[in-house]
BAFI-3210 file (N, C-alpha, C; in Angstrom, 3 decimals, decimal comma, padded with zeros to 6 digits):
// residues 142
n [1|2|3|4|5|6|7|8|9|10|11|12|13|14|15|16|17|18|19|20|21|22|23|24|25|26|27|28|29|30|31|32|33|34|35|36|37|38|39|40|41|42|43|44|45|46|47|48|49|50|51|52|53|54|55|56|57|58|59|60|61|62|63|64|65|66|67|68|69|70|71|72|73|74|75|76|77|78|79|80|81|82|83|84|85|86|87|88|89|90|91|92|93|94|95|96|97|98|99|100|101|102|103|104|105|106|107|108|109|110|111|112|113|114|115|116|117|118|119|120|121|122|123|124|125|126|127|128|129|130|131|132|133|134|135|136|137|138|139|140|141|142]
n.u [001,227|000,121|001,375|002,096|-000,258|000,638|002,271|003,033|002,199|004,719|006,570|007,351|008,762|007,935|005,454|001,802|-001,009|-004,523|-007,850|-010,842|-013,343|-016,712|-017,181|-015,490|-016,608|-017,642|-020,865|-022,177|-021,774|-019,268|-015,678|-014,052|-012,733|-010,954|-009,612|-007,802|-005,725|-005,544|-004,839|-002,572|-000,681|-000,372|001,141|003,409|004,777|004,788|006,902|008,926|009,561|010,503|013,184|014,119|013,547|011,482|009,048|007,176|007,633|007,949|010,336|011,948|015,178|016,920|013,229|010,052|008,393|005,861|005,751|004,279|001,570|000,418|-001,973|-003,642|-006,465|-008,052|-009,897|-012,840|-013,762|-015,460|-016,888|-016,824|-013,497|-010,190|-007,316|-004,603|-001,267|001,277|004,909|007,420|010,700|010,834|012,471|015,397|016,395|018,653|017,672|014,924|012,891|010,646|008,084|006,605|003,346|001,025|-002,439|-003,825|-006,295|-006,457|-004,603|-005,105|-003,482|-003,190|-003,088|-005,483|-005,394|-002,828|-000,196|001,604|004,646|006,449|008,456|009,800|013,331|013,276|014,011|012,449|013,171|014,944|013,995|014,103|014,248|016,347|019,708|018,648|018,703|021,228|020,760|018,241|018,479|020,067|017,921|016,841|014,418|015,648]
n.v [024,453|023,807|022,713|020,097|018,192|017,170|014,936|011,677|007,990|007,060|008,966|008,337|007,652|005,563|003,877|002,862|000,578|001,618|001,015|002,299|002,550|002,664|004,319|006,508|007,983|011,332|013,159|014,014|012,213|011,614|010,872|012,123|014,974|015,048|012,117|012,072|013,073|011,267|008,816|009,804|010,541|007,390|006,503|008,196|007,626|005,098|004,854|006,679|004,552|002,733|003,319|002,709|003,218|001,977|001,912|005,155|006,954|008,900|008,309|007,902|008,526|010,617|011,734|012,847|015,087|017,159|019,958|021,793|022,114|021,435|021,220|020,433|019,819|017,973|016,026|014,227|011,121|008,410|005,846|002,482|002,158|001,628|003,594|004,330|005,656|007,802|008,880|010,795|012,331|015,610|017,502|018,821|020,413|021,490|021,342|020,282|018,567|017,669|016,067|014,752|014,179|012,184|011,357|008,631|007,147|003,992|002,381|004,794|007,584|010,285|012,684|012,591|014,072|015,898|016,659|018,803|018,133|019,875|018,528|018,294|017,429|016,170|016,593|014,858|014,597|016,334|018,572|019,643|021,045|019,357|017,933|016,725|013,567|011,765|009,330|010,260|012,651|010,585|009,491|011,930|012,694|012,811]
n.w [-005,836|-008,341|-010,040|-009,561|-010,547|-013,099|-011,902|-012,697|-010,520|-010,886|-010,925|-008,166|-004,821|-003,555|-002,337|-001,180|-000,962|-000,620|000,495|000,311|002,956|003,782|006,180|005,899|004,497|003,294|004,138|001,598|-000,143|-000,961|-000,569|002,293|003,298|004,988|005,440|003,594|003,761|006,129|004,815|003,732|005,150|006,805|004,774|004,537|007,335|006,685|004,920|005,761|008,051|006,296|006,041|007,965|010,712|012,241|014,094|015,018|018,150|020,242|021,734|020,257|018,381|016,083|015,947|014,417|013,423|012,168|010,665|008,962|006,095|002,481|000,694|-002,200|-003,403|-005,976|-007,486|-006,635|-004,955|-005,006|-002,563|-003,197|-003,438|-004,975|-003,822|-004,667|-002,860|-002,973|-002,442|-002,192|-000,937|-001,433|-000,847|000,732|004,076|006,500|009,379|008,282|006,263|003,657|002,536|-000,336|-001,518|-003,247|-004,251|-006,071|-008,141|-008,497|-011,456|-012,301|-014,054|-013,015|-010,074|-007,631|-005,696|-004,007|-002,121|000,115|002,703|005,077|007,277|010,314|011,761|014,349|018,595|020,845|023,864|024,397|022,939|021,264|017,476|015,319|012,948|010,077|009,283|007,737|006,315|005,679|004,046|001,659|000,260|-001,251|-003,260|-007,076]
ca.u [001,018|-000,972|002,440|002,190|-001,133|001,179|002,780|002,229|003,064|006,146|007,576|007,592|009,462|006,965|003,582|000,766|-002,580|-005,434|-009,318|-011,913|-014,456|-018,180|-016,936|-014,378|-017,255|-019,211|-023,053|-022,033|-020,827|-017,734|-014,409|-014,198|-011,442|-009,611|-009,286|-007,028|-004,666|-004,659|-004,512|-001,120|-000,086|000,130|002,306|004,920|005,162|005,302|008,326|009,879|009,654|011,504|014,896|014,966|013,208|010,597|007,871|007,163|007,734|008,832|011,592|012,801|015,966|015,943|012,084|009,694|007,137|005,071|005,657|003,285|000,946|-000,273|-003,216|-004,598|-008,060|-008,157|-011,271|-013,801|-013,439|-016,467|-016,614|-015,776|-012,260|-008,555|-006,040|-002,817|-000,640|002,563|005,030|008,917|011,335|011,268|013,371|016,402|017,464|019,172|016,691|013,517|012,567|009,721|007,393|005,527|002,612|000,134|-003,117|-004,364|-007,245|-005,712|-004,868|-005,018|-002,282|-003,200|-003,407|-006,934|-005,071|-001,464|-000,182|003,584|004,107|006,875|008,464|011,129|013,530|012,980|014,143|011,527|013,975|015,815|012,516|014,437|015,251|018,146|020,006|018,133|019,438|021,940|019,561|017,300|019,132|020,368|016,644|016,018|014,243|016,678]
ca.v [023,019|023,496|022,068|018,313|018,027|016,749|013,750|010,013|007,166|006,409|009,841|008,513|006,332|005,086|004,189|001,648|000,483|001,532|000,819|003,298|002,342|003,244|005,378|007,277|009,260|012,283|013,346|014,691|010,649|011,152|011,483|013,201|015,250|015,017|011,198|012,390|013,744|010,380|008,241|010,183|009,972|005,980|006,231|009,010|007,112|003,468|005,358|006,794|003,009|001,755|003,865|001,892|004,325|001,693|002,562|006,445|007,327|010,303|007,901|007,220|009,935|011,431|011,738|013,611|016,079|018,039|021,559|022,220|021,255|022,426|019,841|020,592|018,709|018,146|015,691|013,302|009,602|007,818|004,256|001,561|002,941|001,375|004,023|004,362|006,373|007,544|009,383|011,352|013,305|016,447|018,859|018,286|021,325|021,459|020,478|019,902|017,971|017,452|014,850|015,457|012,944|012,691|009,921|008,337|005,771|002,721|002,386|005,690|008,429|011,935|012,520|012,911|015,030|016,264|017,603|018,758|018,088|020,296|017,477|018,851|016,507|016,320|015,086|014,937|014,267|017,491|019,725|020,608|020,381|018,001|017,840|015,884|012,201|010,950|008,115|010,970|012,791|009,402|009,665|013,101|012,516|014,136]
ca.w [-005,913|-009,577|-010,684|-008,926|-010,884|-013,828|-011,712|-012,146|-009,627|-011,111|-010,332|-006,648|-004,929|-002,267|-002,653|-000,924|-001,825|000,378|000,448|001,338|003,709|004,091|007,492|005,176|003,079|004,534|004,113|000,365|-000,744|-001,612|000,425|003,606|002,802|006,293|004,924|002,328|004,709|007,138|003,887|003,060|006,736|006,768|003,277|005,016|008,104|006,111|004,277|006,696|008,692|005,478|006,380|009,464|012,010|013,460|014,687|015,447|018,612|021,165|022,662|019,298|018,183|015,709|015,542|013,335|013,934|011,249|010,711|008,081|004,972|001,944|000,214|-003,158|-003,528|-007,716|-007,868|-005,980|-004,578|-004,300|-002,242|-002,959|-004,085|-004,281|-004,056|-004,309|-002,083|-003,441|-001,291|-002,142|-000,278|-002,325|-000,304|002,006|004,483|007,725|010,244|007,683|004,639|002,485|001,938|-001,329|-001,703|-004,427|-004,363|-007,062|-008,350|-008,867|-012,335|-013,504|-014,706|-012,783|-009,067|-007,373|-004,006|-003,983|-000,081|000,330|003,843|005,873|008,771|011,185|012,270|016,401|019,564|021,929|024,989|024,242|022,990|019,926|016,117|015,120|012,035|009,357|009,149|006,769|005,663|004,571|002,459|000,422|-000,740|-001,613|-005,360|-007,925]
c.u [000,380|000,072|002,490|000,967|-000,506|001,652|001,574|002,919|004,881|006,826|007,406|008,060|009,114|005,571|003,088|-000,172|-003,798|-006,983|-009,937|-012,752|-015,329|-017,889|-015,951|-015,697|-018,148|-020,572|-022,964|-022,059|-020,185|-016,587|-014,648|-012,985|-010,156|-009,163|-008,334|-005,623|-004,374|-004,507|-002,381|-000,037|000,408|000,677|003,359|005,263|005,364|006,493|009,045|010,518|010,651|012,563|015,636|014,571|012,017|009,535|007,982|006,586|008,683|010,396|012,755|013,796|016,788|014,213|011,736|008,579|006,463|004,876|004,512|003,044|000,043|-001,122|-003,623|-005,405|-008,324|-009,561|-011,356|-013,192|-014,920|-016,377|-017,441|-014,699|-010,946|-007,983|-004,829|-001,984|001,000|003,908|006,818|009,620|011,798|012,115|014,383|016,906|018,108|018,762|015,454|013,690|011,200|009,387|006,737|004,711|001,297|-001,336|-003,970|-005,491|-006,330|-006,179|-004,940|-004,174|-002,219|-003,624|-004,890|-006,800|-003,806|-001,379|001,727|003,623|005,907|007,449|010,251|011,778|013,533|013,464|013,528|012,195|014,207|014,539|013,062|014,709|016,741|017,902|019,201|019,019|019,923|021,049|018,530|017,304|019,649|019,153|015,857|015,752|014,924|015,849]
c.v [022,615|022,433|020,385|017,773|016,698|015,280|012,973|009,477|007,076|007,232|010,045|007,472|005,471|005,164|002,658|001,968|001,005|001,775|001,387|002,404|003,450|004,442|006,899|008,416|010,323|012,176|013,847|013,758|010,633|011,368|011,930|013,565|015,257|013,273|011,245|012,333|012,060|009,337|008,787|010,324|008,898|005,996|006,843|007,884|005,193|004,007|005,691|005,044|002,372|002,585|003,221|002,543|003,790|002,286|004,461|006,597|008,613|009,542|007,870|008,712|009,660|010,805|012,677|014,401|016,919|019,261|022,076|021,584|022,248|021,219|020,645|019,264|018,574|017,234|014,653|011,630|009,294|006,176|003,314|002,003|002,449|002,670|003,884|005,252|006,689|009,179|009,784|012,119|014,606|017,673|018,334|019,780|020,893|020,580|019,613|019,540|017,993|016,727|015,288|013,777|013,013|011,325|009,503|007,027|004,911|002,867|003,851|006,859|009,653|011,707|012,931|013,730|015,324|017,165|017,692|019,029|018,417|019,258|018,377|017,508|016,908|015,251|015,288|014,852|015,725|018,773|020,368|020,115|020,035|018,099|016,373|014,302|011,654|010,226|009,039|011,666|012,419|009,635|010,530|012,752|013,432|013,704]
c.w [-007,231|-009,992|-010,676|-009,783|-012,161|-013,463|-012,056|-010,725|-009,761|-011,067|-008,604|-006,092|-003,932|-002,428|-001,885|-001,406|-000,442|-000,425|001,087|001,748|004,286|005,216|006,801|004,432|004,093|003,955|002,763|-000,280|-001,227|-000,111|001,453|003,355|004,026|005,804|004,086|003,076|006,131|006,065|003,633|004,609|006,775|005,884|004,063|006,179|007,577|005,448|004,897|007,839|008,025|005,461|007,847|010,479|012,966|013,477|015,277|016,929|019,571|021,417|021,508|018,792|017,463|015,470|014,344|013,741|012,322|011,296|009,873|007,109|004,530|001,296|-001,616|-003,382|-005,041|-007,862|-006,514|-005,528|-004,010|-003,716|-002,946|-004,270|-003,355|-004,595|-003,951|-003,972|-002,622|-002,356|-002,118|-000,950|-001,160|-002,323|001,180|002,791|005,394|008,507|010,068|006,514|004,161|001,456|000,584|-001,894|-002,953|-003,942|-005,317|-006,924|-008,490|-010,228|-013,022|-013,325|-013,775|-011,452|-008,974|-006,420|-003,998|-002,334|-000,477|002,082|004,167|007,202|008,978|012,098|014,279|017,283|020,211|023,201|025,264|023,599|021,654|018,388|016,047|013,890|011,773|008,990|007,875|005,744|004,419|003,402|001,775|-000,238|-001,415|-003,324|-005,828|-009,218]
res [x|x|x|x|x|x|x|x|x|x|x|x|x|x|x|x|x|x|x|x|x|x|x|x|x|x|x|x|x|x|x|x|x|x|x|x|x|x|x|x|x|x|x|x|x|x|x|x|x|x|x|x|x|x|x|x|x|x|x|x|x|x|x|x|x|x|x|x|x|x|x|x|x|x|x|x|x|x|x|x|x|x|x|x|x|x|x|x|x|x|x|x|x|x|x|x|x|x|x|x|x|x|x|x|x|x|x|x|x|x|x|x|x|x|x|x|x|x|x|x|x|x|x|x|x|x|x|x|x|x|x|x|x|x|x|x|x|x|x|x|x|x]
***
């Protein structure tokens, strides 16, 4: 993941703004680093929403589930802090793709957290992986 260190925003094709709050920092004052990880949560699932998939639920088919995640932590966030959430599809297979998310200060050039996040497409009805959706691989970043 040293590699993602290099992105900006603009090598992504999904991004929101979000505002830390006072509840967001631990006993250290900065970040709580599980924050990092539901910060880049609400970006995948606001991206995924914009292919047309609604709201995330079980009933909904294809769904999505989370196979795995890797995080690199590169520096600090102290509050009061806008970031900005930026979000790709950096891998298309079969059943699974790959989110790759980065989060930055507002305003400035180099991520502060990079995660590549593993999602298996799923049907919850049926208990199993399903081929990855059309829709998704129109957006794989090239």
């Amino acid at each position: 993941m040293k590699k993602y260190r290099q992105l900006t925003c603009i090598d992504f094709d999904h991004e929101i703004s979000i505002e830390t709050r006072w509840g967001d920092m631990d006993a250290l004052g900065h970040l709580n680093h599980a924050k990092y990880l539901t910060y880049m949560e609400n970006a995948r699932i606001d991206y995924y929403a914009s292919f047309g998939f609604g709201d995330m639920r079980q009933e909904q088919n294809p769904s999505i589930i989370l196979g795995s995640m890797t995080i690199d932590y590169i520096s600090q966030v102290i509050h009061p802090a806008t970031l900005i959430v930026c979000q790709r599809i950096n891998r298309v297979g079969t059943k699974s793709f790959d989110f790759l998310g980065a989060i930055f200060h507002e305003g400035k050039d180099y991520p502060i957290c990079t995660g590549l996040f593993n999602v298996i497409s799923f049907d919850y009805k049926a208990q199993q992986s399903v081929d990855v959706p059309k829709i998704i691989r129109d957006h794989l970043h090239v």
